[in-house]
Each structure stands twice: as structure tokens, then as C-alpha cells.
Backbone bond lengths (Angstrom), bond angles and torsions (degrees), N, CA, C in turn:
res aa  C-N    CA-C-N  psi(-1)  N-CA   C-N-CA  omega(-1)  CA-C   N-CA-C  phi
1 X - - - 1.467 - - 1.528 110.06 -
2 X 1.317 133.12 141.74 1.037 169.27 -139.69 1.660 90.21 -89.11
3 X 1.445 109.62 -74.48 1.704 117.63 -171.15 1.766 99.14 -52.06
4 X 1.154 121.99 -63.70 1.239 126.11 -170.64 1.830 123.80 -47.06
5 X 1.274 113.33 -35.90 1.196 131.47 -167.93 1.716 93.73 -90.37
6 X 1.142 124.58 -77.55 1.391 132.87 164.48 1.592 124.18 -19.13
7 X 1.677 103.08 -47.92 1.465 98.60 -171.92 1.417 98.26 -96.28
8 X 1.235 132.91 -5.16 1.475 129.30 154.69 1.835 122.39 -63.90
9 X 1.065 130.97 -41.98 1.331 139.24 126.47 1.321 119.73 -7.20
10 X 1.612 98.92 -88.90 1.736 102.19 177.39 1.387 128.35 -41.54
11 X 1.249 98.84 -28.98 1.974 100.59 -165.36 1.547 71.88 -92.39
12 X 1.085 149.97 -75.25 1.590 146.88 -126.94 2.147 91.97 -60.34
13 X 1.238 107.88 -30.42 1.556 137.71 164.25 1.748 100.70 0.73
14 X 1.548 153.92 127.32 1.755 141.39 151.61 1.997 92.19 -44.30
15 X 1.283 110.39 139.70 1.285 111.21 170.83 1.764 107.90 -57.64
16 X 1.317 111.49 -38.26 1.543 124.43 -164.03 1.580 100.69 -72.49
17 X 1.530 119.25 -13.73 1.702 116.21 -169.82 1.425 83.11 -93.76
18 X 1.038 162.29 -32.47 1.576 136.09 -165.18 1.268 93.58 -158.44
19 X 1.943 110.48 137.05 1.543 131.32 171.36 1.315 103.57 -46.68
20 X 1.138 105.41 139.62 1.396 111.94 165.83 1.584 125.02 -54.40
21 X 1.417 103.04 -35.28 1.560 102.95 -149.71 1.950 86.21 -87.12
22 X 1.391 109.78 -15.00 1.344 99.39 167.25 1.781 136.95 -72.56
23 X 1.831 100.56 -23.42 1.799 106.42 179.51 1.401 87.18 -69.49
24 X 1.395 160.67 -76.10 1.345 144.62 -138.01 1.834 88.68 -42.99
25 X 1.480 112.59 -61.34 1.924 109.87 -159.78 1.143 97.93 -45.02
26 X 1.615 125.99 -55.94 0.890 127.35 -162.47 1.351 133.32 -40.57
27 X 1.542 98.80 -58.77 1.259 121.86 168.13 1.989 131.17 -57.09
28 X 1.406 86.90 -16.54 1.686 96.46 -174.73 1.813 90.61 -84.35
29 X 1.524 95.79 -45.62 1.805 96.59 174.91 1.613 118.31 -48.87
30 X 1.119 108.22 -41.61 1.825 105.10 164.34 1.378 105.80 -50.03
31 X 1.113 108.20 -59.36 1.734 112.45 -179.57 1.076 117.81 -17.65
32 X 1.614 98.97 -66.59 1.497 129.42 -151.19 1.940 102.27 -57.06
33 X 1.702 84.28 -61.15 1.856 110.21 179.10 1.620 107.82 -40.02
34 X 1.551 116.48 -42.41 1.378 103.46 -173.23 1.418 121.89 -90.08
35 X 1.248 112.88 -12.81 1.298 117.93 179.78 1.541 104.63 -104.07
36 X 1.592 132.53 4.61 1.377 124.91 145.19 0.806 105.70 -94.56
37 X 1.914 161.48 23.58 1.055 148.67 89.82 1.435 131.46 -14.28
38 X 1.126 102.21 -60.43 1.353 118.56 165.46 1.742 124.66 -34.76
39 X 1.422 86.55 -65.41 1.987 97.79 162.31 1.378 123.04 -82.46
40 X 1.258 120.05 10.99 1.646 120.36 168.26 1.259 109.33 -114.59
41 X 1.378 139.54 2.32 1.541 137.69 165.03 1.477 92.96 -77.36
42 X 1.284 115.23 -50.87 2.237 119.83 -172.07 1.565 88.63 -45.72
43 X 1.443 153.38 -46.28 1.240 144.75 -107.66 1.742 85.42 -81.31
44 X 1.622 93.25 156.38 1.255 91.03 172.62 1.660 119.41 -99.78
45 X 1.041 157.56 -137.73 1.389 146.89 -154.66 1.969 80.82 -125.11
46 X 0.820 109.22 -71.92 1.725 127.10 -171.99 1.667 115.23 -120.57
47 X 1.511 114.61 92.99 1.362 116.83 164.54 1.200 133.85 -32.96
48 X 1.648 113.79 -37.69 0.970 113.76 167.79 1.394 106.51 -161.40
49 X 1.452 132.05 136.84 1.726 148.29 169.59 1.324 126.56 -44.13
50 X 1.161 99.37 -49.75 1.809 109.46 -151.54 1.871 96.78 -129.88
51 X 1.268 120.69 118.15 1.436 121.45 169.66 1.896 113.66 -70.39
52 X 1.527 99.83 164.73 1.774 107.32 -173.83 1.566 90.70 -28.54
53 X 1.459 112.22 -178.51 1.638 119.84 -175.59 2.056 75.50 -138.24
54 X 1.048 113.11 114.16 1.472 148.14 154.63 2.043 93.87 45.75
55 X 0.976 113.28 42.66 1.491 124.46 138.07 1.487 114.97 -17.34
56 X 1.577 137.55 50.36 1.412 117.41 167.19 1.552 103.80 -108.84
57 X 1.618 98.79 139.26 1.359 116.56 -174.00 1.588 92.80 -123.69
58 X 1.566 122.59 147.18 1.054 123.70 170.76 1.883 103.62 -151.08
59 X 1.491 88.74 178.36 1.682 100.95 171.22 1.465 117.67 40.02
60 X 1.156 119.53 69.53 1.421 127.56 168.96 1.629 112.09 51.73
61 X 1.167 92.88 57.84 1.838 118.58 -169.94 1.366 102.90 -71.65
62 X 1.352 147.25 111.28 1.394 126.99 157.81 1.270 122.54 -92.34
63 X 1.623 96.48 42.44 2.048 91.27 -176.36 1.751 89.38 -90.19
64 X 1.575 86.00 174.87 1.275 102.77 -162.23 1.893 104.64 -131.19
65 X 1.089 137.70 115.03 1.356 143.44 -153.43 1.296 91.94 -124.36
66 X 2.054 119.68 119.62 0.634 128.00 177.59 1.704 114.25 -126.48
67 X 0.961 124.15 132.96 1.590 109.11 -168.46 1.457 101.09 -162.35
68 X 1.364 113.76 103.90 1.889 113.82 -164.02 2.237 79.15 -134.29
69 X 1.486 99.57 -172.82 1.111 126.47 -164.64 1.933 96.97 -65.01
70 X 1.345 129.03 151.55 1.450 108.49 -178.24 1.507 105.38 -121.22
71 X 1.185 114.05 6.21 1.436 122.49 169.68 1.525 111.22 -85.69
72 X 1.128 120.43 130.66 1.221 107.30 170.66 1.117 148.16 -69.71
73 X 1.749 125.47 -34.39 1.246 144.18 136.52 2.008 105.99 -22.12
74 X 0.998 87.77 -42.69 1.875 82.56 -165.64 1.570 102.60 -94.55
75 X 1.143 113.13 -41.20 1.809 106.38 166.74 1.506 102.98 -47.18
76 X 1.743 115.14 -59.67 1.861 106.59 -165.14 1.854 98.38 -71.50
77 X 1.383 117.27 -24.62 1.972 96.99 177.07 1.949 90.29 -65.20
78 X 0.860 128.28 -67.08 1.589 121.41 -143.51 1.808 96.44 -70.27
79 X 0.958 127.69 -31.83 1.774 125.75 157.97 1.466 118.28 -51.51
80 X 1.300 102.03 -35.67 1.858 89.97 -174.60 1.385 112.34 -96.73
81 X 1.588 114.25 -13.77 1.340 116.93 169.69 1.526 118.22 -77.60
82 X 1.524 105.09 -25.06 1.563 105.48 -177.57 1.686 96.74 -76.15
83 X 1.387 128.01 -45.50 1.278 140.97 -167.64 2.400 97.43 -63.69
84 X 0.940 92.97 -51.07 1.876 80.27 -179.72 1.334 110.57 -71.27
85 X 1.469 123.53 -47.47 1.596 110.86 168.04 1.165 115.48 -42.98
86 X 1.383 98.68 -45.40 2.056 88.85 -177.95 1.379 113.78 -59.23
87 X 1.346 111.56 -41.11 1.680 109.76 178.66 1.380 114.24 -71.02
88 X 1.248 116.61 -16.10 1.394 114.98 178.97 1.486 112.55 -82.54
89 X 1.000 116.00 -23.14 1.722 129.16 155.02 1.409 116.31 -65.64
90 X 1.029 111.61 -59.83 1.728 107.70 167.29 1.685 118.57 -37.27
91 X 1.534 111.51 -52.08 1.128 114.05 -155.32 1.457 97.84 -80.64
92 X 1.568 127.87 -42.83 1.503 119.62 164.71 1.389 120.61 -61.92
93 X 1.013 96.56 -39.91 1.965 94.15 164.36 1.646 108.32 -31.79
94 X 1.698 91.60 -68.67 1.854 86.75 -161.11 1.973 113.82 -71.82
95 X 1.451 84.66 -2.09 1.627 89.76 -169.88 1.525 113.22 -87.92
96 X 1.607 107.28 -14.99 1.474 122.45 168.16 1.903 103.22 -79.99
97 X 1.031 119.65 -17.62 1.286 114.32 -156.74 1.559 99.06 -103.39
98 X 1.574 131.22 -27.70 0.745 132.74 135.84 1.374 148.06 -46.64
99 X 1.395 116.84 -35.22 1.303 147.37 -163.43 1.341 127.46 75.81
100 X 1.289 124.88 175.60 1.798 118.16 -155.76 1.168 107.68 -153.93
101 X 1.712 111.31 6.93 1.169 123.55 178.53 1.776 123.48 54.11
102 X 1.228 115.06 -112.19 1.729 113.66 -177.30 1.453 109.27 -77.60
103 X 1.711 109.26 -24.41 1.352 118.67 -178.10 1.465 104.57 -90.93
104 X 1.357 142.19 66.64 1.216 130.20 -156.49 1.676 95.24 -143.95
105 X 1.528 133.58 -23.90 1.107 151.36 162.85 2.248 114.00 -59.10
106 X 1.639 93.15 -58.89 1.131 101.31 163.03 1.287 124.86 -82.00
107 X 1.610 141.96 -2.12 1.059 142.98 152.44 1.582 113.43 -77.81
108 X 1.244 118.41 -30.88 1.809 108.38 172.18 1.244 93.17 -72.44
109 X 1.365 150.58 -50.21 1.384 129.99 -157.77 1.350 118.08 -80.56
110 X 1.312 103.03 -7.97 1.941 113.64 177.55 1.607 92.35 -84.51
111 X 1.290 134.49 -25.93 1.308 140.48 -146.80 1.021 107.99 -106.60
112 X 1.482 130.21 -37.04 1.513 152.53 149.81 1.664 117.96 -44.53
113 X 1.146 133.34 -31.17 1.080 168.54 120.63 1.332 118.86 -20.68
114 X 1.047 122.45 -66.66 1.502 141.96 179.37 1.354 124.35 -57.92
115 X 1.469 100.27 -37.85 1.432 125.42 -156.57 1.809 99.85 -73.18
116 X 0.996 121.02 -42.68 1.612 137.61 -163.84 1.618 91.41 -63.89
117 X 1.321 131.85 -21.96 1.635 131.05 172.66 1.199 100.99 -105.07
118 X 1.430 144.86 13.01 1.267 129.78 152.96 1.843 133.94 -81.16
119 X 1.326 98.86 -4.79 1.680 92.87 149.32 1.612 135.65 -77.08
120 X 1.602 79.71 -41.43 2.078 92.40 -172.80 1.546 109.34 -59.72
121 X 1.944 99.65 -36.61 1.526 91.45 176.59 1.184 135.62 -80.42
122 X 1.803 103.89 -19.52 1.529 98.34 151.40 1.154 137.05 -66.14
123 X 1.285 105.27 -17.55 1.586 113.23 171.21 1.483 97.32 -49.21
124 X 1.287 90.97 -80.53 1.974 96.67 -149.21 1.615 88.23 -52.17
125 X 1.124 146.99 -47.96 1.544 137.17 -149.84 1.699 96.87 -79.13
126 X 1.364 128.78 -13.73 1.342 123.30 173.17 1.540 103.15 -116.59
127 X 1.261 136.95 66.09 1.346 116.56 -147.02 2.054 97.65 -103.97
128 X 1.347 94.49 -32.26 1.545 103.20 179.57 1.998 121.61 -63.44
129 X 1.609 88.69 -13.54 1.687 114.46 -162.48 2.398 79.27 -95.79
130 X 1.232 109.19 -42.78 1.512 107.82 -156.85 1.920 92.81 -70.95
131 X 1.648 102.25 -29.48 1.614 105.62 -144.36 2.056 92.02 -88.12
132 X 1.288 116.46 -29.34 1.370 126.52 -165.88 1.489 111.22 -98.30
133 X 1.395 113.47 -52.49 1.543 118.06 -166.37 1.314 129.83 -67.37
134 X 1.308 121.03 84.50 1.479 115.94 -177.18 1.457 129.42 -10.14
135 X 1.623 110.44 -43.13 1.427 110.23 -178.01 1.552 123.62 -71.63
136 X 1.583 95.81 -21.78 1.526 105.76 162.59 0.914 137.86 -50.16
137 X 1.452 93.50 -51.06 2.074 112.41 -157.11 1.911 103.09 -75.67
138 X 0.793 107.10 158.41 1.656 131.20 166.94 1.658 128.63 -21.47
139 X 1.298 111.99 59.93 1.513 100.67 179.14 1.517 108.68 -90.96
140 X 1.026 109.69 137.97 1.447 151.41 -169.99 1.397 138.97 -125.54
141 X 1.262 120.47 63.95 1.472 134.03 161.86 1.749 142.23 -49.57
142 X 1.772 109.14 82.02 1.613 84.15 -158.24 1.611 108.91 97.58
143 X 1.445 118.26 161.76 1.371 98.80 170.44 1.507 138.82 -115.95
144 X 1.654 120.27 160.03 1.479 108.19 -168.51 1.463 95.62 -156.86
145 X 1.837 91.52 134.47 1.654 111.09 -156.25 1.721 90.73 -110.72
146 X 1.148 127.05 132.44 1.079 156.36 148.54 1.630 118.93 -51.46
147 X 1.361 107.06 127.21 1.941 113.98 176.52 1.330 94.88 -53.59
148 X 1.707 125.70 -37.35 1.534 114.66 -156.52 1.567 115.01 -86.31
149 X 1.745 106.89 3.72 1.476 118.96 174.77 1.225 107.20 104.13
150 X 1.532 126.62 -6.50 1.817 110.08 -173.63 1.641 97.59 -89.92
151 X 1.399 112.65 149.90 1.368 115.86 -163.67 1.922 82.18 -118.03
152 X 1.176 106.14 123.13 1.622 103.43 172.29 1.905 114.04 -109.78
153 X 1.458 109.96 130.62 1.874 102.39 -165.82 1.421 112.47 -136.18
154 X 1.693 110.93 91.46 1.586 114.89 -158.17 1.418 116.73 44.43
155 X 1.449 107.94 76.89 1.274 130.77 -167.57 1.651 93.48 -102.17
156 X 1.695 113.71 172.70 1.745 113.64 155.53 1.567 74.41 -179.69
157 X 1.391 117.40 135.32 1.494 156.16 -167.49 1.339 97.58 51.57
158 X 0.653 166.63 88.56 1.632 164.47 93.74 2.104 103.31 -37.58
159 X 1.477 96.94 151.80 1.842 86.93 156.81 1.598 83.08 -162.03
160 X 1.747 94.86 148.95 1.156 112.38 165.26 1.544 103.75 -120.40
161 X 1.213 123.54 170.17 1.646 154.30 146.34 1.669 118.50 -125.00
162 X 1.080 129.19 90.32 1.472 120.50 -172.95 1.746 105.01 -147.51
163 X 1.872 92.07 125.69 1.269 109.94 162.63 1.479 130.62 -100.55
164 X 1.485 111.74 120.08 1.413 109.23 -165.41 2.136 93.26 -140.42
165 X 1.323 101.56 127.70 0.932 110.54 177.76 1.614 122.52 80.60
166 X 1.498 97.69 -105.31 1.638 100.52 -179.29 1.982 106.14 -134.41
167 X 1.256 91.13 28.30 1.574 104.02 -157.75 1.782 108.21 -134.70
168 X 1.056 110.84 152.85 1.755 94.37 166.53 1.595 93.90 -139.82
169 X 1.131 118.39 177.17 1.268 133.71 -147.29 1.953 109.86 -152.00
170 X 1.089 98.57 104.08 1.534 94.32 -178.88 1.680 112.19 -129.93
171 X 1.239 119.54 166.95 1.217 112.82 177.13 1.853 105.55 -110.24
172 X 1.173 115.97 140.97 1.642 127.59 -176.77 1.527 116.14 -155.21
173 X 1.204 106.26 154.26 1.473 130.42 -152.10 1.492 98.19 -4.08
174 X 1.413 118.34 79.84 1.345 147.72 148.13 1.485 109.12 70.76
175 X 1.814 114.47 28.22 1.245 130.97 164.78 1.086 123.00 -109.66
176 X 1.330 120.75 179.09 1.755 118.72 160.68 1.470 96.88 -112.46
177 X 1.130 93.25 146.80 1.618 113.07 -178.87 1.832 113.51 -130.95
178 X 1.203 110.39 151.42 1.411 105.61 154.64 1.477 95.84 -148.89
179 X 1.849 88.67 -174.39 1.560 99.42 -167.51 1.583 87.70 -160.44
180 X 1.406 135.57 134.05 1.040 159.24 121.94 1.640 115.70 -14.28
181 X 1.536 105.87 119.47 1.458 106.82 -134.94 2.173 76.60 -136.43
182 X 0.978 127.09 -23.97 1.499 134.36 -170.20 1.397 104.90 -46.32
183 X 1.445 121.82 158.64 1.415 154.26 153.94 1.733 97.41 -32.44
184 X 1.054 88.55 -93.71 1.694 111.06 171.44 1.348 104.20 -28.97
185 X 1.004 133.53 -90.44 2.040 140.83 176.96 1.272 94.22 -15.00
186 X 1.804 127.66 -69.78 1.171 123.33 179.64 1.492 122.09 -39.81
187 X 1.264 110.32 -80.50 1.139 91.59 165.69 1.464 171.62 -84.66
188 X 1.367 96.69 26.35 1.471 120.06 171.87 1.578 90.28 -88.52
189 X 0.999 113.97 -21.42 1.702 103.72 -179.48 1.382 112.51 -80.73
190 X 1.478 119.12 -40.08 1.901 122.12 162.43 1.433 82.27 -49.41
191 X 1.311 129.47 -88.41 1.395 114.99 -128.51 1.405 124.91 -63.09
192 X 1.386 113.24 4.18 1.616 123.18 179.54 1.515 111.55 -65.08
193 X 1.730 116.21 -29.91 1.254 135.81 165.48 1.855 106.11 -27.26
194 X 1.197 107.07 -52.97 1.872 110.70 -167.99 1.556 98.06 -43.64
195 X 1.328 129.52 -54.88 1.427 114.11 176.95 1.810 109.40 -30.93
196 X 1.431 114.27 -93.34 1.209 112.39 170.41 1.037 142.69 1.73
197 X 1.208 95.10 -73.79 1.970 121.65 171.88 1.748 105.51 -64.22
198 X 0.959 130.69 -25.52 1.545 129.64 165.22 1.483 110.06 -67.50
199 X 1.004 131.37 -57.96 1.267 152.76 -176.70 0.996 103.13 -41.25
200 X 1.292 114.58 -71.80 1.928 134.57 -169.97 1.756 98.57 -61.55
201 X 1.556 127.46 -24.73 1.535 112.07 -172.50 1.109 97.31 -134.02
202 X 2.104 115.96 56.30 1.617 110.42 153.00 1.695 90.27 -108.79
203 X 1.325 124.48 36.88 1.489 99.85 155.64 1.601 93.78 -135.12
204 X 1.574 120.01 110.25 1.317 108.69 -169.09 1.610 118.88 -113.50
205 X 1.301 106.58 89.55 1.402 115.02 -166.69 1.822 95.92 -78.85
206 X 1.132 95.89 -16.62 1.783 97.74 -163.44 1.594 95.28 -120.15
207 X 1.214 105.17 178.18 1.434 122.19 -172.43 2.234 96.36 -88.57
208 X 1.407 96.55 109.39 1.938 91.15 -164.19 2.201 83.99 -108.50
209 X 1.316 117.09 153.72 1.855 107.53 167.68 1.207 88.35 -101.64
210 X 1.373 84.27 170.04 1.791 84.44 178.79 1.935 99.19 -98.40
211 X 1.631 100.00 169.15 1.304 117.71 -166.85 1.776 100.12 -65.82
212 X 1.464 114.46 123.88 1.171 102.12 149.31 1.845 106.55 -124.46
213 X 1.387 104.30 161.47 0.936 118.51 -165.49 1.406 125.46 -75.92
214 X 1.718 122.27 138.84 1.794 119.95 -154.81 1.704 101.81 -47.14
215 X 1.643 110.55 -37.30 1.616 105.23 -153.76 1.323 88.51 -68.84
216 X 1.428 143.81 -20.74 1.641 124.83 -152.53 1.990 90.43 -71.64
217 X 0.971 116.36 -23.13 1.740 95.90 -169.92 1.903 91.15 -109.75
218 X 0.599 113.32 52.94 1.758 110.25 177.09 1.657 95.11 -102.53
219 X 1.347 126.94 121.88 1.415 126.47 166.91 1.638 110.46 -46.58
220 X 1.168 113.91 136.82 1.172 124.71 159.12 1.641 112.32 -126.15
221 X 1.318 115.78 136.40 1.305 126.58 -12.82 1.375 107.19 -102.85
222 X 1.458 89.90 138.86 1.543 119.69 177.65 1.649 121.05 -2.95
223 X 1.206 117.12 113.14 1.907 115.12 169.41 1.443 95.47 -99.08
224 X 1.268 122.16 159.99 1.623 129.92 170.75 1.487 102.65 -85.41
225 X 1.425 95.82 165.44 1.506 93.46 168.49 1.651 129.33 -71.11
226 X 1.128 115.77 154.31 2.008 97.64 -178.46 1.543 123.85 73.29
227 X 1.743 84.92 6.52 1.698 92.60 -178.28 1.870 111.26 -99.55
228 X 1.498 109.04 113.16 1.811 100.91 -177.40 1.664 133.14 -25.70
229 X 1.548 75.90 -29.93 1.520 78.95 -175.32 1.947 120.62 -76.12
230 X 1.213 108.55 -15.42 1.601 141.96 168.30 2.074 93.09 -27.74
231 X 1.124 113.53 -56.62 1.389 136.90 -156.39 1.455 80.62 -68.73
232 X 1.421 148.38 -60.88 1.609 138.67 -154.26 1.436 89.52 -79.73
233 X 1.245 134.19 -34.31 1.879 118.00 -169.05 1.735 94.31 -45.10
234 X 1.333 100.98 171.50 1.490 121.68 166.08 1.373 116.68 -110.22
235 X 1.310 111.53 173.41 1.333 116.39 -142.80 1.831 93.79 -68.22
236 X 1.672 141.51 123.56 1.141 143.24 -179.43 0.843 127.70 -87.30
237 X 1.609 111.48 -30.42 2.016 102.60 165.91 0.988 137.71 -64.71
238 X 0.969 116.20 178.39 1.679 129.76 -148.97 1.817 94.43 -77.99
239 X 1.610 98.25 115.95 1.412 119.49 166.89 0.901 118.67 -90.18
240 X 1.974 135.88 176.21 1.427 118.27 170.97 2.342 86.58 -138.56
241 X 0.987 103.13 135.70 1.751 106.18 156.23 1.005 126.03 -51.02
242 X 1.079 140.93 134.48 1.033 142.97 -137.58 1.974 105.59 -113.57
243 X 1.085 110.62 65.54 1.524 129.63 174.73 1.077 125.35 -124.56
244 X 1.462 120.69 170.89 1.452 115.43 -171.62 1.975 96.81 -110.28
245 X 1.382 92.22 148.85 2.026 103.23 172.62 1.299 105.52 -65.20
């Protein structure tokens, strides 16, 4: 696991190479990383197949098009994964703003990373501010067709939420937005961590493994979640080789 290996590092850390009040963030950010691991092995291959079926909204439309995962298991995995990236952005946010000392190179690039899930999660965490507020909702000049199929034509308050494919699609402060919602996206986004985690175990007073990367233990090929056969995979989280930095 990711937290375990990492926060052994950090503490092993010169007190004088990184603020103190920054290893606690740090360390919750390991947290964060292994337990959104956790919800990106469940992912399914494709959230969803088939985009809206002829979605045109026009003339100062205030309908509202909502179309997310309809299983429930898979609506709460793709909610709690959008919800820890976001916190995992928060927490490098404030940990850049603080400073991170020697680890401050590999914290912008974990943070850089991060950032690409900080709309969706403001979405859902402001969702009553996205669903009510004029300045939010959908202005639309002329017309503009959407990958997810809604065709919008001199629109003003419209709102969508729509998952199609590997992507979802929302409307915010009076744009359309999307964000990359895939297996893959996820985890190229864990694995940006190896900067970091290098950093933290070039002083090796302790026994540090070296970083290997989340996809090396990802089952192939893929079982769904809730599927019997789930029980024969081997253990999928994040391992480390067993070497010295």
C-alpha cells in the first residue's frame, strides 16, 4: 500500500527538509491515494454506451437533463472517486500554499494532476448553487451540440449532468464542461504520485521499496464488481518491490 510505504519515508524525512505542519497533509494524501485505488479497480470498462438519444433544447429552455450511472453501486463508486480527487486537490492545494519544502516539485505535479477533478467535484459539492443560479446554468448563443448528444439553440438557463461513455458532461458557471471520468484517467492520475514518493526516499535511513506503479497490480482481465469470480483475483492494491532507493 501506497499510505504505508510513503508515510514511512516522510517521517524517516531531516525535520529541516519539510514544515512540519505540512507531513500531517501529506500523509492524509497517502490516505486519500490508497483508498481511491480502492474505487478505481471496481471501475467499469465504459460507464456508459450509448449518448442522450436527440437531446435538443432551445429558446431559453429551463429543462434540466440529467443522466448519471443507474445502478447504484456504480453511481456511489464514481461519486466517491470524484469526491477524494477533489479532496486530494484540496489537500495539495493547501500544502502548496503552505509549502512542502524538498517535496514541493513532486507535490505540484501530484497537484497538476489533481486539478482536472476539481470542477466535477465542485459541482456535486455545490450542486444546489449549479441547479438554481442563473450565472451557472447554460448560456447559449447560436447553436452547440454536445459529444453526449444534447444539441443546445439560443439557450439561457438550461442545466445538464450527463454521463456518456468514459466522460461526464455538466454545465458550470454558464459553460459546458466535461472531465474525463475513465479507468485509465484514474490511474495515470495515482501514478503521478512516483515523483513524490521518490523524493521523500532519497534519504534512506530506513529500509524505503522502490515505487512501482498502481497499473502493475490492476487484474487483467478485468472482473466487474459483485462478480463471484472477484474472490479468485489476487490481492490488487498497490504493492511496492522489494529494493532499496
Amino acid at each position: 500500500m501506497f499510505q504505508k510505504a510513503f508515510s514511512s519515508a516522510l517521517f524517516d524525512l531531516p525535520p529541516e527538509h519539510v514544515p512540519s505542519g505540512c507531513v500531517s497533509l501529506l500523509f492524509f494524501v497517502s490516505q486519500e491515494l490508497d483508498s481511491l485505488y480502492s474505487q478505481v479497480i471496481d471501475f467499469p470498462d465504459f460507464w456508459a454506451n450509448h449518448p442522450v438519444t436527440s437531446a435538443w433544447i432551445e429558446e431559453c429552455n429551463s429543462t434540466k437533463v440529467i443522466q448519471l450511472p443507474s445502478e447504484p453501486n456504480m453511481y456511489a463508486l464514481l461519486r466517491s472517486a470524484i469526491a477524494i480527487a477533489g479532496d486530494i486537490e484540496i489537500l495539495l492545494r493547501t500544502a502548496l500554499k503552505i509549502g512542502s519544502g524538498i517535496l514541493q516539485p513532486g507535490v505540484e505535479t501530484l497537484h497538476a494532476a489533481a486539478s482536472q477533478f476539481r470542477p466535477i467535484r465542485n459541482h456535486f459539492a455545490h450542486l444546489e448553487d449549479r441547479l438554481l443560479k442563473p450565472t451557472q446554468l447554460v448560456k447559449v448563443s447560436g447553436k452547440k451540440t454536445l459529444p453526449c448528444g444534447i444539441t443546445y439553440l439560443n439557450v439561457s438557463g438550461a442545466y445538464h449532468m450527463v454521463v456518456s461513455g468514459n466522460t461526464i458532461y455538466f454545465s458550470d458557471d454558464g459553460d459546458c464542461k466535461e472531465t474525463n471520468i475513465s479507468r485509465d484517467n484514474f490511474l495515470k492520475f495515482l501514478c503521478s504520485a512516483k515523483q513524490l514518493y521518490e523524493i521523500a526516499t532519497q534519504f534512506p535511513r530506513h529500509f524505503h521499496p522502490e515505487f512501482v506503479e498502481f497499473t502493475t497490480f490492476f487484474p487483467s482481465p478485468y472482473v466487474p464488481l459483485g462478480s463471484p469470480s472477484r474472490s479468485d483475483i489476487p490481492n490488487t492494491r498497490l504493492t511496492f518491490s522489494k529494493k532499496y532507493t
